[in-house]
C-alpha positions in Angstrom: 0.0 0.0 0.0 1.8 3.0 1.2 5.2 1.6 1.6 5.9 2.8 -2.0 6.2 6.1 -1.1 9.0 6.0 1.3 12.4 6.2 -0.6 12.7 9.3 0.5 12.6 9.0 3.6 15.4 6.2 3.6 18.4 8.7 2.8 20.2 10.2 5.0 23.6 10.9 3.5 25.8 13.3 5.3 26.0 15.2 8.8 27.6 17.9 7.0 27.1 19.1 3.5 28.3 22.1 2.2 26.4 22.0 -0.9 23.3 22.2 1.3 24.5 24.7 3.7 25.3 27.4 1.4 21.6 26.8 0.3 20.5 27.0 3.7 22.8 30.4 4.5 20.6 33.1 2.6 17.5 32.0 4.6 19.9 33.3 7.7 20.9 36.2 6.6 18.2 38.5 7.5 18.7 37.7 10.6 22.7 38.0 10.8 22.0 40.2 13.8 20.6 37.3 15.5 23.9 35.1 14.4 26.3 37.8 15.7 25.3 38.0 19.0 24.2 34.2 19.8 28.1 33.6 18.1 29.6 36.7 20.4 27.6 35.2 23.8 28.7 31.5 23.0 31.8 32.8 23.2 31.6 34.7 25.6 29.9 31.6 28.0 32.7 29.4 26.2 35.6 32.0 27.8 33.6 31.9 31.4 33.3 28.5 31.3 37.0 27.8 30.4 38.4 30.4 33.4 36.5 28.2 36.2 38.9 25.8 36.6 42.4 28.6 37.0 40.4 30.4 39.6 40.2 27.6 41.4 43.7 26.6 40.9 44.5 30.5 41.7 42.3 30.2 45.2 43.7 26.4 46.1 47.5 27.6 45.1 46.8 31.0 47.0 44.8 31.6 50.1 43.7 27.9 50.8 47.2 27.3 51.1 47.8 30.0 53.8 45.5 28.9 55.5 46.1 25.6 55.9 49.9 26.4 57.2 50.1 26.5 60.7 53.4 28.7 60.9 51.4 31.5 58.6 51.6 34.8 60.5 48.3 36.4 61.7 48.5 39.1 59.3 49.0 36.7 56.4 46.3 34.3 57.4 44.0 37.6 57.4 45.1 38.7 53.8 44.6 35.1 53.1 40.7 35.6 54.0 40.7 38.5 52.2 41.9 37.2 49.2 39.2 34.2 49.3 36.4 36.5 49.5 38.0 38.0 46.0 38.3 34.7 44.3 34.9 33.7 45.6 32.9 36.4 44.5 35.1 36.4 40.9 33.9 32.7 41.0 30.5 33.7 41.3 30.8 36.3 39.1 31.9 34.2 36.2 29.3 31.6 36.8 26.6 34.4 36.8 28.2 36.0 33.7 28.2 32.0 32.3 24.3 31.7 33.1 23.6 35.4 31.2 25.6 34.5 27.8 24.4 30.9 27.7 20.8 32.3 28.4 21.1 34.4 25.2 23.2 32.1 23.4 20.1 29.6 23.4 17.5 32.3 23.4 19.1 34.0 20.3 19.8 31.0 18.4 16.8 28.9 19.1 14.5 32.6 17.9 17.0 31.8 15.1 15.4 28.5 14.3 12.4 30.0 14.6 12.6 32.6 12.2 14.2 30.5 9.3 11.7 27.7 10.2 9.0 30.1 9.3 10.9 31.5 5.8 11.6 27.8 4.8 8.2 26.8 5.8 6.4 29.5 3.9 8.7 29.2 1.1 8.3 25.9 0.2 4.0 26.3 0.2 3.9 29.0 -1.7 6.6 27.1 -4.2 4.0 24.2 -3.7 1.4 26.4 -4.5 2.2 26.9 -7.7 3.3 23.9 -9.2 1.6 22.5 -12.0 -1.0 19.4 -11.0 1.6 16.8 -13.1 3.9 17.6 -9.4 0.6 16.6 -7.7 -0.1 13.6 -10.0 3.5 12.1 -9.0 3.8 12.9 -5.1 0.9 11.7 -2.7 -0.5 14.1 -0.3 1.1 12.9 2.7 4.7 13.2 1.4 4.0 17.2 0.7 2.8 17.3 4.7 5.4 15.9 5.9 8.5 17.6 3.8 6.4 21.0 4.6 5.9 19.9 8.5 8.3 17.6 10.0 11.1 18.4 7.5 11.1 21.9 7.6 11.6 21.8 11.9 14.5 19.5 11.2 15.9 22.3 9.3 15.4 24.9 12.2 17.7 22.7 14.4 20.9 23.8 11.7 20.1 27.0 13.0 19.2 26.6 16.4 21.2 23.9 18.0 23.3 23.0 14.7 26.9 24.1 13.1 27.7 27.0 15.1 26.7 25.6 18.3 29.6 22.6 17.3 31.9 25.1 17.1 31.1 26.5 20.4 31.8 22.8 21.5 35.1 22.2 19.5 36.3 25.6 21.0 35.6 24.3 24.3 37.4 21.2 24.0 40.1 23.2 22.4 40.6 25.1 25.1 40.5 23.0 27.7 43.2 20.8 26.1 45.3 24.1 25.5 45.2 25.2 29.0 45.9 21.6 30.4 49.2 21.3 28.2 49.8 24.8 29.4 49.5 24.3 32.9 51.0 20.7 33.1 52.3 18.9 29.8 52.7 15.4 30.9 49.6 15.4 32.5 48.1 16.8 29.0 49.5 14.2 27.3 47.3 11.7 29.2 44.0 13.0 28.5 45.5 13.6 24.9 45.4 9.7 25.0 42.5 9.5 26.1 41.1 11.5 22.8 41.4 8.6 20.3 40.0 6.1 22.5 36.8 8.9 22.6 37.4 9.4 19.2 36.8 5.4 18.3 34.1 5.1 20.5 31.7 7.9 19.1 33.2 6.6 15.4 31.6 3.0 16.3 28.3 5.1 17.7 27.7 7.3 14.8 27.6 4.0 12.3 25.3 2.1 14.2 23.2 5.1 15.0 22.6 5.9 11.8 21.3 2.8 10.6 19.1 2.1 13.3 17.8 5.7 12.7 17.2 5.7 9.3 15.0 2.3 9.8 13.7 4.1 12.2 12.7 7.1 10.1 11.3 4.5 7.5 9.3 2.3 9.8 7.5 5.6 11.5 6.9 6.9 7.9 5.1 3.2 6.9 2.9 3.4 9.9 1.5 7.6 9.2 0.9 6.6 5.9 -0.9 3.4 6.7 -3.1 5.2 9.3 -3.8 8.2 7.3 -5.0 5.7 4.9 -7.0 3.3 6.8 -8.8 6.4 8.2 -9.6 8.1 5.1 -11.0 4.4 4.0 -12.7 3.7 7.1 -16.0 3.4 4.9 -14.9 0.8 2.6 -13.0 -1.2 5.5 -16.2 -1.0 7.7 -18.4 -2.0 4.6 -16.4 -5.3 3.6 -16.4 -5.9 7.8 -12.0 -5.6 7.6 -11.5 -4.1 10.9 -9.6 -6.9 12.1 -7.5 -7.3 9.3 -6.4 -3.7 8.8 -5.8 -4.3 12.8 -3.7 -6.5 12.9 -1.5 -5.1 9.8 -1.6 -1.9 12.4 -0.5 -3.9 14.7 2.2 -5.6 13.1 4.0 -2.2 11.5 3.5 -0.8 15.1 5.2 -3.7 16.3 8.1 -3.4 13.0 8.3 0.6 14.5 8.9 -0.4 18.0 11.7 -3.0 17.1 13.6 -0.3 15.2 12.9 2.4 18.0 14.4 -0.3 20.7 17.2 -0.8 18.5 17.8 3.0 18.7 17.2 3.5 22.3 20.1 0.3 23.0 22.8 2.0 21.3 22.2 5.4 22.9 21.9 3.5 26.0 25.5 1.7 25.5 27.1 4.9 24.0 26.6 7.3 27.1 27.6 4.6 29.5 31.0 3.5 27.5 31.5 7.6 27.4 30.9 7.7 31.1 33.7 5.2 31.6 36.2 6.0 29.5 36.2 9.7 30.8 36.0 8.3 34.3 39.1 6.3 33.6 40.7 9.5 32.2 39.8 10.8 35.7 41.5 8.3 37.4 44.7 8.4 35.4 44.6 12.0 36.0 43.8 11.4 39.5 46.6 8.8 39.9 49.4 10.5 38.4 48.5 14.1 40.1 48.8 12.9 43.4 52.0 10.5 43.1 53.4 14.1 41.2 52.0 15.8 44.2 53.7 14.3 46.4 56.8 14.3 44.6 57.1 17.6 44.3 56.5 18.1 40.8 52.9 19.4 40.9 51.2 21.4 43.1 47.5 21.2 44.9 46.0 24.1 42.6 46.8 22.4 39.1 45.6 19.2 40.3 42.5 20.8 41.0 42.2 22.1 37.3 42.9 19.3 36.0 40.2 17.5 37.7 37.9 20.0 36.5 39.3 20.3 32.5 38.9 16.8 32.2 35.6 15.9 32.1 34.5 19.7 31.1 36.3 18.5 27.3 34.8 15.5 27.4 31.4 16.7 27.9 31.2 18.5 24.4 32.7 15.2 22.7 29.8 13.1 23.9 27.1 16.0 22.9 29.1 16.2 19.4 27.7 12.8 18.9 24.1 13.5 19.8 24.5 16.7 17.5 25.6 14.5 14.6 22.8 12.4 14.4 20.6 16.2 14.4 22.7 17.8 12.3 22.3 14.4 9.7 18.4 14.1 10.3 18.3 17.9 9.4 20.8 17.6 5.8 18.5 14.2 4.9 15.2 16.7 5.2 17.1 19.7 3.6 18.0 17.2 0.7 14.2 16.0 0.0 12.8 19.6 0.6 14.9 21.5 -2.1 14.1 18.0 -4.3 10.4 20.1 -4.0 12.0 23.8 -4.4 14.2 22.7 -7.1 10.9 21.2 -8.9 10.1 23.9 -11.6 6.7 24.9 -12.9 6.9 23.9 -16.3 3.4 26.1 -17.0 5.2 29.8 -17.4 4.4 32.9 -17.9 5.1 34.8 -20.6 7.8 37.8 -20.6 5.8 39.8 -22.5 2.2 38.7 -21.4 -1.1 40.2 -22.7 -3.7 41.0 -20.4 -7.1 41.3 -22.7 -10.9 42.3 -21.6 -12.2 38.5 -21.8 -15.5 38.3 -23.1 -15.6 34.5 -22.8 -15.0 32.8 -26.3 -13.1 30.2 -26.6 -11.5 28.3 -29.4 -9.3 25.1 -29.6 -7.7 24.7 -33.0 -6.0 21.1 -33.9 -5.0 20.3 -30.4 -2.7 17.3 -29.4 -1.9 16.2 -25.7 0.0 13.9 -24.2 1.0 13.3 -20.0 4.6 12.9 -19.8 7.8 13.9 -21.6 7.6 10.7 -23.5 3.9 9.9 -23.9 3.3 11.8 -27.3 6.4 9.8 -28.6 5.0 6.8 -27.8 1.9 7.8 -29.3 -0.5 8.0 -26.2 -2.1 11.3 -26.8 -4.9 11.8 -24.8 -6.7 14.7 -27.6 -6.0 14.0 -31.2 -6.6 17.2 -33.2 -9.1 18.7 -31.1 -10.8 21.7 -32.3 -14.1 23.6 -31.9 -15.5 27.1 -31.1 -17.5 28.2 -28.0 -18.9 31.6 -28.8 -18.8 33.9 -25.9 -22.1 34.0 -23.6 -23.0 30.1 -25.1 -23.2 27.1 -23.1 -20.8 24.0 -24.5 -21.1 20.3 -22.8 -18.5 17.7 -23.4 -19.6 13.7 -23.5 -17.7 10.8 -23.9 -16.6 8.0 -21.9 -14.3 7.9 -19.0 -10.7 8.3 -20.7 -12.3 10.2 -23.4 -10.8 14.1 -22.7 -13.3 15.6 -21.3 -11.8 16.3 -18.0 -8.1 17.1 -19.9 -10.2 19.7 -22.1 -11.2 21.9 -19.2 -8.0 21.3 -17.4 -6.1 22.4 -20.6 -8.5 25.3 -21.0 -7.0 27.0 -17.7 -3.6 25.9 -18.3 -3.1 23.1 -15.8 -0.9 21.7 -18.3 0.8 22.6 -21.5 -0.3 21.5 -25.5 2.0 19.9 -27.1 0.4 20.7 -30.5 -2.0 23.5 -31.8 -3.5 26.4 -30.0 -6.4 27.2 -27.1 -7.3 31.0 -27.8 -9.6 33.1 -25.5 -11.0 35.8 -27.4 -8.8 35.3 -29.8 -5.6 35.2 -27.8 -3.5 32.7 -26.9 -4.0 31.3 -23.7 0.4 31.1 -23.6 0.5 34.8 -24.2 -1.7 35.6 -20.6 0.1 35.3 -17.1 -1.8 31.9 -15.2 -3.6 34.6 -12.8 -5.4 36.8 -15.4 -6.5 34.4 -17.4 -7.4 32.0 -14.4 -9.5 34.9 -12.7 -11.5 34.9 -15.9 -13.2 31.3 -14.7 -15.1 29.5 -11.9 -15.4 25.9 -11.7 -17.3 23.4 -9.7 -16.1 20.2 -9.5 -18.1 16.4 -8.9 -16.4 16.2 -5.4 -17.0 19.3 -4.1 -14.1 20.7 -1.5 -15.2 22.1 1.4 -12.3 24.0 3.7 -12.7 24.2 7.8 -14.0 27.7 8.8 -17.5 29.3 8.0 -19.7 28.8 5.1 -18.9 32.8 4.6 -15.6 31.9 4.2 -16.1 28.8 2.0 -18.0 30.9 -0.3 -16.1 33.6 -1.0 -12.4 31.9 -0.3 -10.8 34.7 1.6 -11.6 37.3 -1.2 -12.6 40.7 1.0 -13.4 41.7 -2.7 -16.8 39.5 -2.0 -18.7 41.1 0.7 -20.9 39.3 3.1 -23.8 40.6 0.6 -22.8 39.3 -2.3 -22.3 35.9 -0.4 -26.4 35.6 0.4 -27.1 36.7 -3.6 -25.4 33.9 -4.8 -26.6 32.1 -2.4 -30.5 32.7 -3.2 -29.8 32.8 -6.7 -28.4 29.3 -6.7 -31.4 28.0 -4.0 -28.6 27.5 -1.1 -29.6 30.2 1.0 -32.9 28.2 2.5 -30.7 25.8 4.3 -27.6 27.8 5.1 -30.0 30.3 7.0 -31.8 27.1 9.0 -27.6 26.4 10.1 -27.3 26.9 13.5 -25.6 30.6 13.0 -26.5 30.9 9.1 -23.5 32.0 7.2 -21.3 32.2 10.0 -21.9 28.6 10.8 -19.0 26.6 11.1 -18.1 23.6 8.5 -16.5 20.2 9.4 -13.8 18.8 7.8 -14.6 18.5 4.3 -18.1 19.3 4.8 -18.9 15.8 6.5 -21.7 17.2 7.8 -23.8 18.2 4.9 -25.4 16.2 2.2 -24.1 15.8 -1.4 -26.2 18.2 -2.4 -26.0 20.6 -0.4 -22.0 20.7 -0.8 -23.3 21.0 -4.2 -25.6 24.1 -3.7 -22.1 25.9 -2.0 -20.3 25.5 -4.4 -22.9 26.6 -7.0 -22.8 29.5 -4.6 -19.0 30.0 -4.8 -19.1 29.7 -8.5 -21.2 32.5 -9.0 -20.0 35.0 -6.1 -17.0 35.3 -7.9 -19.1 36.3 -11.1 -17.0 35.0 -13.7 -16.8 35.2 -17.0 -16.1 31.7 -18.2 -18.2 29.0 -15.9 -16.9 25.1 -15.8 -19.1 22.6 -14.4 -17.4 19.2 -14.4 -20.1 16.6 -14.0 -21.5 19.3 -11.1 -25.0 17.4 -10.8 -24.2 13.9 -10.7 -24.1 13.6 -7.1 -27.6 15.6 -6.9 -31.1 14.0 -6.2 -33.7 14.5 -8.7 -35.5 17.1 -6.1 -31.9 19.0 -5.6 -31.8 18.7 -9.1 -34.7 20.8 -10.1 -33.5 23.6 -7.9 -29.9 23.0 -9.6 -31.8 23.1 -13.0 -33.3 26.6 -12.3 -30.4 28.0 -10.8 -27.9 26.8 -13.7 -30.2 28.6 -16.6 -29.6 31.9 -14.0 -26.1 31.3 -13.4 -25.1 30.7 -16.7 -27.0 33.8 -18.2 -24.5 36.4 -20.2 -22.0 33.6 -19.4 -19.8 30.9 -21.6 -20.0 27.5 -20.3 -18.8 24.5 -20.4 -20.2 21.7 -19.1 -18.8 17.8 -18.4 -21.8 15.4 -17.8 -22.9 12.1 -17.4 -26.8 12.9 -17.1 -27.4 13.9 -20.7 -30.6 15.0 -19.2 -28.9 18.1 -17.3 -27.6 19.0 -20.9 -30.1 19.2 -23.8 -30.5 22.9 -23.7 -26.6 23.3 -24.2 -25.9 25.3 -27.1 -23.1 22.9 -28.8 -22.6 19.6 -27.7 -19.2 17.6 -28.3 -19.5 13.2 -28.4 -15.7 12.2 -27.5 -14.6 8.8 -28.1 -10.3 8.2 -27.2 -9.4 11.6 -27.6 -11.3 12.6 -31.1 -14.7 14.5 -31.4 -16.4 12.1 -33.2 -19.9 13.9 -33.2 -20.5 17.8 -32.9 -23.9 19.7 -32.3 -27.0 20.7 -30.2 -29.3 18.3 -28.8 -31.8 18.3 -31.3 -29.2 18.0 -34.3 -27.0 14.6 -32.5 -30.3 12.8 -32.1 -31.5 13.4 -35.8 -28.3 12.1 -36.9 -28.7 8.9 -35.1 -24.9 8.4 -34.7 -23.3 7.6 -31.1 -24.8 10.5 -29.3 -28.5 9.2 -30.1 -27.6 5.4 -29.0 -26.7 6.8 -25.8 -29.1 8.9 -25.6 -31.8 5.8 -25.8 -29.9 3.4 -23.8 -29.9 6.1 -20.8 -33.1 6.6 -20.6 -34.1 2.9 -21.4 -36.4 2.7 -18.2 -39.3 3.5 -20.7 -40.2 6.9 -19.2 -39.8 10.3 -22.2 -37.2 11.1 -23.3 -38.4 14.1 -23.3 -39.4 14.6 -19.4 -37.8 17.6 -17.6 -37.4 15.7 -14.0 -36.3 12.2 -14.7 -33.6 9.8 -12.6 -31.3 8.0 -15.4 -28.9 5.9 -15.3 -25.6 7.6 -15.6 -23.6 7.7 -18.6 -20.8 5.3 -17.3 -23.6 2.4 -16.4 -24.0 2.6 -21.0 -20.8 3.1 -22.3 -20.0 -0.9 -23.2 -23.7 -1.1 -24.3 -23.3 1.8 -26.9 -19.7 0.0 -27.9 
């Protein structure tokens, strides 16, 4: 089922790519104020933290020294005290100045994160936005959620907790080691040993961490997608009585996700522990030789101390480098797959030059020829074959034909979905390629079979946002069209609010909306792609009435399976693989008795007229392997 959508999600490649940082860089650089001074007090918390350890070798070495000698002088043992108090409130003072700069080291960084998070995430939907639908026909919903979602936050944590905040770390444990060769070289050299070991450890970690993280990854991805589909099927799986079935395959990817998650959490859980003793070992060496120096005279009390404090202060950021690896790599896998989207172009452009006419409404298609895919037209699967006809503005045009004939293809080449391969589609005598996508799109309105209904008010699912549409407009339509009866018995009216995909309204009365939508937008050019098939015969009557209103002054075109919603069309178009085989009004297609007229009888076969304005037929899919 939905495992076939995953490859994605399988790569992870590498922790650090530079390729995909310099991408990443111009999305920071309206905020460079923010990187200056989370950089400035990382250093700044870096230098604090890094000073601890010689005050306390300056206070051990110093007054704790004095004071622990019985033959000190009075006076000596009182400067002593003095000096203490100095060194103690310095101590405090650098922790406190510590606490400030890593506050706003974090703050600034993470508000960082934040801010690129919200450029990237914004970015990539509107990119989204306007991609052609051939993007949409190749990449299931749920992939675009989660590259727009979860990838995009694994981005924010470059920013927030990524590269620079490793180089705080590496300057750390740079400094550390510095100031330990400084104040005692042999000693150094121990914990310099000590490195490799460290070194191999987190080597062996990052290697098993990334595999078990990457199945990981792919094993959570199989189970979303598997529950986002079982719960958008839960009508099919509850008709065919398959709850237990599409349980237990839950069940068993749950079970696949938890195995991969355990495999994860057991090398973290060995990693920190085999840390933990190495650098406690390092500890003990250092321990071990400090004192037999001490005590030979070679070191004193205050290094020692330093030492013992450097140590596991450079090992700290060593063991967090790991942790940051496996961020920094989750966040260059999701950079990789999201500029797969941004890099996607929109192969529907605009012109440089584009024309912006007055359209009236007619539209022509001369010798048109369409293919999907690069390669389709050269292996001969056109969709249209030399397609042409002429819709006069103000006329009504309905398209019939099989499934698979074009009709669907025809409107969604009309506003330039996709591209012709052959011919020309002219509005008012312009080509359609010579008009930016927004003019000549604002030109139509369409309603669709499935009607798409967005959470928020009916207000707002009529009028989509536009504060062009005011709320009066809105109830026009909505009488014109016969919706404004039931929207007015909601429970608040217009400003009732809709469930998710309009769940709870009839067919028809998602229907009535949209008819609603349609016409508040007053367009010139109206597309109705089998509007009325979902519609009862009583809905239909109102839809019948409404349609001759909405339609007035306006061209239409109309894709339908009841031919009875139809016969008053001005020009009708029979469309058999891609060809118009038959072309005229109603009256003309049945006196020529060709494939229009034998569907025409086999639909209404039930033995009431033909002729009847309020019938219920069979729709023109349950005839098309009877009329050959």
């Amino acid at each position: 089922m939905a495992e076939a959508y995953h490859d994605d999600d399988e790569f992870l490649g590498k922790a650090y790519d530079a390729r995909l940082i310099k991408r990443l860089a111009p999305y920071a650089k309206p905020y460079i104020g923010l990187v200056v001074w989370g950089t400035f007090f990382m250093l700044f918390a870096a230098a604090c933290e890094l000073m601890l350890p010689l005050v306390v070798r300056e206070t051990v070495n110093g007054p704790f020294m004095v004071m622990g000698d019985s033959d000190a002088a009075g006076d000596a043992k009182d400067e002593a005290w003095r000096t203490l108090g100095l060194y103690s409130f310095g101590f405090l003072g650098l922790v406190a100045l510590q606490f400030v700069t890593r506050y706003y080291n974090t703050y600034l960084f993470a508000k960082l994160g934040q801010k690129t998070v919200l450029d990237v995430r914004q970015h990539c939907y509107a990119h989204i936005q306007k991609l052609p639908l051939r993007f949409f026909d190749c990449n299931p919903v749920g992939r675009l959620v989660t590259r727009v979602t979860s990838d995009v936050e694994a981005i924010g944590e470059v920013f927030a907790s990524g590269l620079v905040q490793l180089v705080g770390d590496a300057l750390i444990v740079i400094g550390a080691l510095a100031l330990m060769m400084w104040l005692d070289w042999r000693m150094g050299l121990i914990v310099v040993g000590a490195i490799p070991v460290m070194a191999g450890i987190t080597w062996v970690f990052r290697g098993r961490a990334r595999s078990s993280f990457r199945d990981m990854r792919v094993k959570l991805a199989v189970v979303n997608s598997f529950l986002n589909e079982t719960i958008q099927g839960w009508r099919v799986t509850r008709i065919f009585g398959t709850e237990r079935t599409m349980a237990d395959k839950f069940d068993q990817r749950s079970a696949d996700y938890r195995e991969a998650s355990y495999r994860t959490v057991f090398n973290f859980s060995i990693f920190f522990p085999v840390v933990e003793l190495a650098g406690t070992a390092t500890v003990m060496l250092v321990v071990w030789f400090g004192t037999t120096a001490i005590f030979g005279g070679t070191l004193n009390y205050g290094t020692f101390f330093a030492f013992f404090l450097y140590t596991p202060m450079m090992f700290r950021p060593i063991r967090e480098m790991s942790e940051k690896y496996n961020v920094l790599q989750s966040a260059m896998a999701s950079a990789e797959r999201l500029f797969r989207i941004i890099d996607t172009k929109d192969e529907v452009r605009n012109p440089e030059q584009p024309k912006s006419p007055e359209i009236r409404g007619e539209i022509e298609f001369k010798d048109v020829w369409f293919a999907y895919g690069d390669k389709a037209a050269e292996a001969q699967d056109w969709v249209l074959k030399g397609v042409s006809f002429k819709v006069p503005a103000g006329s009504s045009l309905a398209l019939v034909g099989a499934t698979g004939s074009g009709k669907t293809t025809i409107i969604s080449l009309l506003m330039r979905f996709y591209d012709i391969q052959k011919g020309a589609i002219l509005i008012d005598g312009v080509d359609i390629r010579e008009m930016t996508k927004e003019h000549l799109r604002a030109a139509f309105s369409m309603v669709l079979q499935d009607v798409f209904l967005f959470a928020g008010t009916v207000l707002e699912n009529i009028r989509l946002g536009d504060a062009a549409i005011s709320p009066e407009q809105v109830k026009q339509a909505a009488e014109v069209v016969h919706a404004a009866a039931f929207i007015e018995g909601l429970n608040g009216g217009y400003s009732a609010m809709v469930a998710e995909r309009g769940a709870t309204f009839s067919a028809g009365q998602r229907q009535l909306i949209a008819f609603a939508r349609a016409l508040a937008f007053n367009p010139k050019i109206l597309v109705l792609d089998e509007a009325t098939s979902n519609i009862d015969s009583e809905t239909e009557a109102l839809i019948q009435d409404a349609l001759k209103r909405l339609m007035q002054g306006r061209t239409a075109v109309v894709v339908a399976h009841r031919l009875s919603t139809i016969t008053d069309s001005d020009n009708i178009l029979v469309l058999h693989k891609g060809e118009v085989i038959e072309q005229g009004s109603h009256a003309q297609l049945l006196a020529h008795g060709g494939r229009y007229h034998k569907l025409y009888q086999l639909q209404f076969a039930n033995g009431e007229s033909a002729d009847a304005k309020h019938v219920t037929p069979t729709t023109l899919g349950d005839v098309q392997a009877a009329a050959g």
